[in-house]
C-alpha positions as CSV (number, residue, x, y, z in Angstrom):
1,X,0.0,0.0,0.0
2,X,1.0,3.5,-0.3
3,X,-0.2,7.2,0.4
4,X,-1.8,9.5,-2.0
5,X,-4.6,11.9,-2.7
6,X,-7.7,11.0,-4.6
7,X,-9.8,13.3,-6.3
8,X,-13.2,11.2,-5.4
9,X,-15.5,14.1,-7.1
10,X,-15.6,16.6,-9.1
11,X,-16.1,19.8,-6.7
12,X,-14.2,22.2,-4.3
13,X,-10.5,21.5,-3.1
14,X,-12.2,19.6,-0.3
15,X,-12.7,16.6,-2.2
16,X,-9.0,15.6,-2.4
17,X,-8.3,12.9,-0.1
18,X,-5.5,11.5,1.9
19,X,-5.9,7.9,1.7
20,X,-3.9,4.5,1.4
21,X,-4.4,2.9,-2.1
22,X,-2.4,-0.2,-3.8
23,X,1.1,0.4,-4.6
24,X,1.4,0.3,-8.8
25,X,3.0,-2.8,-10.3
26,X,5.2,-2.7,-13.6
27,X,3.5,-3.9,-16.6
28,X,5.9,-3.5,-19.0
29,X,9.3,-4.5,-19.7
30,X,10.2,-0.5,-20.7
31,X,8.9,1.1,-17.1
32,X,10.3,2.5,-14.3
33,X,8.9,1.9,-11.0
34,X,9.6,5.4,-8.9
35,X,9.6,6.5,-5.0
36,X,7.9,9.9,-5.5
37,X,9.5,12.6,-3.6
38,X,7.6,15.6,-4.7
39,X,4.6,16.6,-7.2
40,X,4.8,20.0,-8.7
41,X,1.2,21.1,-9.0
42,X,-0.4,23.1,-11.9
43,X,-3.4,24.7,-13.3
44,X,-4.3,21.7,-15.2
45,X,-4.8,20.4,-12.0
46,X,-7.4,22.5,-10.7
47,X,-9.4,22.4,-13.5
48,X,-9.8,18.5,-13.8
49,X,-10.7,18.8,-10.2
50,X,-13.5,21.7,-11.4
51,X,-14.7,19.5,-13.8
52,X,-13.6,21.6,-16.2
53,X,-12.3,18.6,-18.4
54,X,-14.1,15.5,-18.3
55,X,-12.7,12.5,-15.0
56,X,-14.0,9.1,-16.4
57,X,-12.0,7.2,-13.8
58,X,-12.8,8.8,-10.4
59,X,-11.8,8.2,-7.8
60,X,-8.0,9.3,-9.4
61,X,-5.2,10.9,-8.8
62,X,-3.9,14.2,-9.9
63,X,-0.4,15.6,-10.7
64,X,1.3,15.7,-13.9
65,X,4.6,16.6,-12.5
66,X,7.1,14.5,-10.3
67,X,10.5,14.0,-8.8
68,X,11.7,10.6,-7.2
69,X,14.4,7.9,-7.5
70,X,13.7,5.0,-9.1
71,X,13.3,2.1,-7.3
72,X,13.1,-1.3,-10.3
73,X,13.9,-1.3,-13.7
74,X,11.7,-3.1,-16.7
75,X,13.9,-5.7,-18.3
76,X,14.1,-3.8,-21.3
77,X,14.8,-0.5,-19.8
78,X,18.6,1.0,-21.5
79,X,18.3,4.5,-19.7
80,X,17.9,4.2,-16.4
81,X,19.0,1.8,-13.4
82,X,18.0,1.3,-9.8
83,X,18.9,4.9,-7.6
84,X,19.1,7.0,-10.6
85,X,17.4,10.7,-9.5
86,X,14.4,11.3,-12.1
87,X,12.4,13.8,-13.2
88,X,8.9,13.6,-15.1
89,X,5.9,15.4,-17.0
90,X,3.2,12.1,-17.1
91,X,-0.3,11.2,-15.7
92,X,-2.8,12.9,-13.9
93,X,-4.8,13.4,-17.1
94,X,-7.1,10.7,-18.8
95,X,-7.2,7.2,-16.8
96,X,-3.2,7.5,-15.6
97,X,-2.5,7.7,-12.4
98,X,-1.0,11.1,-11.7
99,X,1.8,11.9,-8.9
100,X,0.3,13.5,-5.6
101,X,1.2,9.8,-4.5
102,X,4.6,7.7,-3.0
103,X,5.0,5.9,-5.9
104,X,4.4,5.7,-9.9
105,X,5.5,2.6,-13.0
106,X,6.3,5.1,-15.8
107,X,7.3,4.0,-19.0
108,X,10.7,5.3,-19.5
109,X,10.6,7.3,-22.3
110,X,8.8,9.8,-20.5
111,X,11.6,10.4,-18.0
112,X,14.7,12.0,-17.9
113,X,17.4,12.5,-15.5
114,X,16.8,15.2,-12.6
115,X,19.4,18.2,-13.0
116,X,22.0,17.7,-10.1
117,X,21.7,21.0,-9.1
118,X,18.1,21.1,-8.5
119,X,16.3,19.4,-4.9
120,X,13.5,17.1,-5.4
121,X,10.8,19.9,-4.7
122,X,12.6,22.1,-7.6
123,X,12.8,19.4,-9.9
124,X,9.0,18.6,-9.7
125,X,8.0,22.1,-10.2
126,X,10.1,22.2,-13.4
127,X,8.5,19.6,-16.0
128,X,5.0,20.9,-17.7
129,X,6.2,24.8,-17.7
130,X,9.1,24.1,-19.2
131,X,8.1,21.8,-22.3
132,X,4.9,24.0,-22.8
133,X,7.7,27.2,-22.5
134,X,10.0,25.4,-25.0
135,X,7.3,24.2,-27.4
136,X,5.5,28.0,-27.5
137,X,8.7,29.9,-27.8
138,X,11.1,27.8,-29.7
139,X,9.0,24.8,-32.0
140,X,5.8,27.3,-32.6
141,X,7.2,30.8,-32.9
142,X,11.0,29.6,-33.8
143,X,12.6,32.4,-31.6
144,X,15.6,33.8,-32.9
145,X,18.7,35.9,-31.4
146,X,17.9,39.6,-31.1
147,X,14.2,39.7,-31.2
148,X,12.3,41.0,-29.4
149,X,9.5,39.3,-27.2
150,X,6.2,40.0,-24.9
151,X,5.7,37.3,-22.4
152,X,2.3,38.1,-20.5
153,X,2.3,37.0,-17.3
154,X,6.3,36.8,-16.7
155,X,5.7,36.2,-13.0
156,X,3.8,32.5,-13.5
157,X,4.7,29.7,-13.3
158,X,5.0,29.3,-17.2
159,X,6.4,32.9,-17.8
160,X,9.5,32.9,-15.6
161,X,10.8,30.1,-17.6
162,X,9.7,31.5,-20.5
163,X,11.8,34.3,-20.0
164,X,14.8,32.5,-19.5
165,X,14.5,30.5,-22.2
166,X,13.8,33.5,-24.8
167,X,17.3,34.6,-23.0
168,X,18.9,31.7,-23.7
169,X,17.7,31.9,-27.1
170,X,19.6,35.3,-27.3
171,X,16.3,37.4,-27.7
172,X,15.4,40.8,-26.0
173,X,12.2,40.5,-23.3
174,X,9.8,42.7,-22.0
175,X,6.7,40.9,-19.5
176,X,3.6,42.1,-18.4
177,X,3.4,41.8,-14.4
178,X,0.6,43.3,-11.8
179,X,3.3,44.5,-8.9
180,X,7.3,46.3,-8.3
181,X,7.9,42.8,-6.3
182,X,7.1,41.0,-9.3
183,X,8.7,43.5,-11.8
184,X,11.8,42.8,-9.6
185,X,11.8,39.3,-9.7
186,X,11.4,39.1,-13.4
187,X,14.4,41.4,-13.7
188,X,16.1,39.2,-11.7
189,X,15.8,36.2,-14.4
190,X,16.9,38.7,-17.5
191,X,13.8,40.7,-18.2
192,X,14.7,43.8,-20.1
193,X,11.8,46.1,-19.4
194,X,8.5,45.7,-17.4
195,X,5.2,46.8,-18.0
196,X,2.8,47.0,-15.2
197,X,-0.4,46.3,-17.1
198,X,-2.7,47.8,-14.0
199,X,-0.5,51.0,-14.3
200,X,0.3,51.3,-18.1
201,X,-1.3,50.5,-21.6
202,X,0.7,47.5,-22.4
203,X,0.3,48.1,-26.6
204,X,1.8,51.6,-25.7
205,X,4.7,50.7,-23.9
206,X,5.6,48.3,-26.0
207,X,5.1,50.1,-29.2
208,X,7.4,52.7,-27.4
209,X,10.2,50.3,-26.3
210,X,10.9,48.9,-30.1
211,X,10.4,52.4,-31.8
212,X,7.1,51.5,-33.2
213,X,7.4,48.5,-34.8
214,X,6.2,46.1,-32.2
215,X,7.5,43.2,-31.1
216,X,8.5,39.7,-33.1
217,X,7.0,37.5,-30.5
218,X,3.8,37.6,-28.4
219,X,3.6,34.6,-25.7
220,X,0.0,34.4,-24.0
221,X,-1.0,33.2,-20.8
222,X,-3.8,35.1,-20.1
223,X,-6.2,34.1,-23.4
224,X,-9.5,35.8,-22.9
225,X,-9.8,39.4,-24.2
226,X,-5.7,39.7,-23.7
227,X,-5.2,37.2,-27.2
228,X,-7.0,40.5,-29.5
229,X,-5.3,43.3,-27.6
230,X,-1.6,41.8,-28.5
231,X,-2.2,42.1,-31.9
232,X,-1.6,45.6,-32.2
233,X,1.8,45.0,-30.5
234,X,2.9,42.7,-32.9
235,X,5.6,43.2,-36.2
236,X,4.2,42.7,-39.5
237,X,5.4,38.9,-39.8
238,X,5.4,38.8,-36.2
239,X,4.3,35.3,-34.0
240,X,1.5,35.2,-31.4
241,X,1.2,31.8,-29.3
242,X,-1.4,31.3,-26.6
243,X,-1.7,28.5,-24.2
244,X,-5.0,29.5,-23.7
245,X,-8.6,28.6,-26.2
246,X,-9.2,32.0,-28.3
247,X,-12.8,33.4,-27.8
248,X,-15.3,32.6,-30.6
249,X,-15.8,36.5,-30.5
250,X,-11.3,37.4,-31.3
251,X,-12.1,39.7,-33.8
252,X,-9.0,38.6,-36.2
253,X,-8.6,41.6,-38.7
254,X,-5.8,43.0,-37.4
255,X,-3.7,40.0,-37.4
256,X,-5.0,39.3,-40.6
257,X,-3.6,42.3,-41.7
258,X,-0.3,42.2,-40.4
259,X,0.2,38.7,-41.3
260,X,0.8,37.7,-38.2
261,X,1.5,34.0,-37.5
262,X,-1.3,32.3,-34.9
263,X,0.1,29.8,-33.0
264,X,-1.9,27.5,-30.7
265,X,0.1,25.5,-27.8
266,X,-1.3,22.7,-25.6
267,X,1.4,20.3,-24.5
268,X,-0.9,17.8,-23.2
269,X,-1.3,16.3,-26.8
270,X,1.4,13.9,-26.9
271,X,0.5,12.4,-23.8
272,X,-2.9,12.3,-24.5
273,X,-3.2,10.9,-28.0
274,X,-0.3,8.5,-27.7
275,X,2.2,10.7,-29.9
276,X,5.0,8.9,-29.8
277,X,7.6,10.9,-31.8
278,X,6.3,13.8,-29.8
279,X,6.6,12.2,-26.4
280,X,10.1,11.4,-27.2
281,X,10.5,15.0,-28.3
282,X,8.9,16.3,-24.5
283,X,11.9,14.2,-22.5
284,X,14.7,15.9,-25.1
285,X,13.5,19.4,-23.7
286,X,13.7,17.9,-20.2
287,X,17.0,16.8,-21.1
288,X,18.2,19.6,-22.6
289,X,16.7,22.0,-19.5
290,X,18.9,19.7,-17.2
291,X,21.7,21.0,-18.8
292,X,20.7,24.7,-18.5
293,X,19.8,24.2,-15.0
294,X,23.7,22.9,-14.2
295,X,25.0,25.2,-15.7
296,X,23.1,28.1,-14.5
297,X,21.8,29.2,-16.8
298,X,18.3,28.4,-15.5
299,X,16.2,28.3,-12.3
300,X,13.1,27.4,-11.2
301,X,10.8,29.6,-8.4
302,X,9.1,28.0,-5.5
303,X,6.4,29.7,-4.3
304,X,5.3,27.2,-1.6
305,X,6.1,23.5,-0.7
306,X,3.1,21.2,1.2
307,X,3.3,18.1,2.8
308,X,1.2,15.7,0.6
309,X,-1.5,15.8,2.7
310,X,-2.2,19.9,2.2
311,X,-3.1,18.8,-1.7
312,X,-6.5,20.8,-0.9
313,X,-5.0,24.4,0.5
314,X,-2.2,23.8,-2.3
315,X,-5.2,24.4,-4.7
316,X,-7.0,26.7,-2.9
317,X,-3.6,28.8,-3.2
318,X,-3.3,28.2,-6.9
319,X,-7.0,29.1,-7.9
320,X,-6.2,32.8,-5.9
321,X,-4.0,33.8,-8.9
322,X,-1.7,35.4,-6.6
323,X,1.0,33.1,-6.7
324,X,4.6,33.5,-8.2
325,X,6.3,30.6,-9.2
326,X,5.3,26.6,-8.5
327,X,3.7,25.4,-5.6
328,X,4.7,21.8,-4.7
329,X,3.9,18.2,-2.7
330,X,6.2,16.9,-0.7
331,X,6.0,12.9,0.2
């Protein structure tokens, strides 16, 4: 047996549960049975528990994110052996069991191995925002040196990796944040200007800070209204690529008429159609990110860690949209 929270309705925080459930068994030569450590803990999260997206298998467990150290290996497993330190973007979604639990079987192609330099708790904060970052900024826009870029939200979870990862890429960033703590903390990871969208028209500013040509590169994580009102702040040619659905009323004219590029980003996919080439693609960026993260040229902000059995108040933190950086389950 083992700990973990179920999600035994859909409803308020309140119906996650602590409770003992069977420990997973390997069914597959290719997994990985891992000891859970810590469960990063997302958005995603919070709206499967809304019943925002449909839960066939209830009573389940959320939590795409995780840490651990694996415990067996599958016969056929080539990447991994018995104490290796992991991290992991898989389950919580669909019928797989997620990770606010002690243990997971994962196959291994979803895994790769946790930077050195990062704890547990970083390391399980670290997976969804920054494949969904890496996919929206480098595989859908194709962000280049010296361009410039508007991250909405640089503060979230999502934007201050994106940030440092348009850095990496060599490009120039402004971000949208809501507060002078947060403007400093995005400066802190490379931002070149901030524009306090309560204070300031954000089309203005940044209209004003590339000599009226806009920017290359919009990166949503707002959606709503926010996805129309950055097209007049993007370049002819320019990129716009949202995380979020578009309105059926985005009235598209004006990125019509600048030929702008609409990009849509949902990083889910490959785990939930089975995308195999696409998975495979997920744990390179993990990968890759490991190597940023030892060599410092990456870091990942922890708002809050919970013991495991605080899943509930974790979410009630989450759904305040007040939060900077992850929050995170600890086992």
């Amino acid at each position: 047996m083992m700990r973990s929270v179920l999600m035994t309705k859909v409803g308020a925080p309140d119906v996650l549960e602590l409770c003992e459930i069977e420990k997973p068994e390997m069914s597959s030569p290719s997994d990985l049975l891992i000891r859970i450590h810590a469960a990063g803990i997302n958005p995603i999260d919070t709206k499967l528990r809304q019943g925002l997206y449909p839960m066939d298998n209830l009573p389940a467990v959320l939590g795409c994110d995780g840490s651990g150290i694996v415990e067996e290996v599958g016969s056929a497993v080539n990447r991994f052996q018995t104490g290796d330190e992991v991290y992991f973007f898989h389950g919580g979604i669909g019928t797989i069991q997620g990770n606010y639990a002690e243990f997971r079987t994962i196959d291994e192609r979803f895994v790769a191995h946790k930077p050195e330099s990062l704890s547990f708790i970083e390391a399980a904060a670290a997976p969804l925002v920054l494949i969904t970052a890496w996919e929206a900024l480098y595989d859908r826009a194709h962000i280049k040196a010296d361009q410039n870029v508007l991250i909405h939200a640089g503060a979230g979870g999502v934007g201050h990796v994106a940030i440092q990862l348009a850095k990496i890429a060599g490009a120039n960033v402004c971000t949208t944040i809501s507060s002078d703590e947060k403007a400093d903390f995005v400066r802190s990871l490379g931002a070149d200007m901030t524009i306090n969208y309560k204070e300031q028209n954000f089309v203005e500013a940044v209209l004003d800070w590339t000599d009226g040509n806009g920017v290359d590169i919009v990166m949503d994580n707002v959606g709503s209204k926010l996805i129309e009102a950055s097209f007049p702040a993007i370049a002819h040619y320019g990129h716009f690529v949202t995380l979020l659905q578009p309105d059926k009323e985005t009235d598209w004219i004006v990125a019509r008429q600048r030929n702008i590029g609409i990009h849509l980003e949902i990083m889910l996919s490959p785990l939930l159609f089975g995308l195999k080439d696409a998975q495979k693609h997920q744990t390179f960026i993990l990968e890759e990110c490991a190597r940023y993260f030892d060599a410092g040229k990456l870091t990942i902000h922890i708002s809050q860690s919970m013991p495991l059995a605080e899943a509930a108040r974790a979410h009630v933190e989450i759904e305040s949209g007040t939060t900077t950086g992850k929050i995170v389950l600890t086992m």
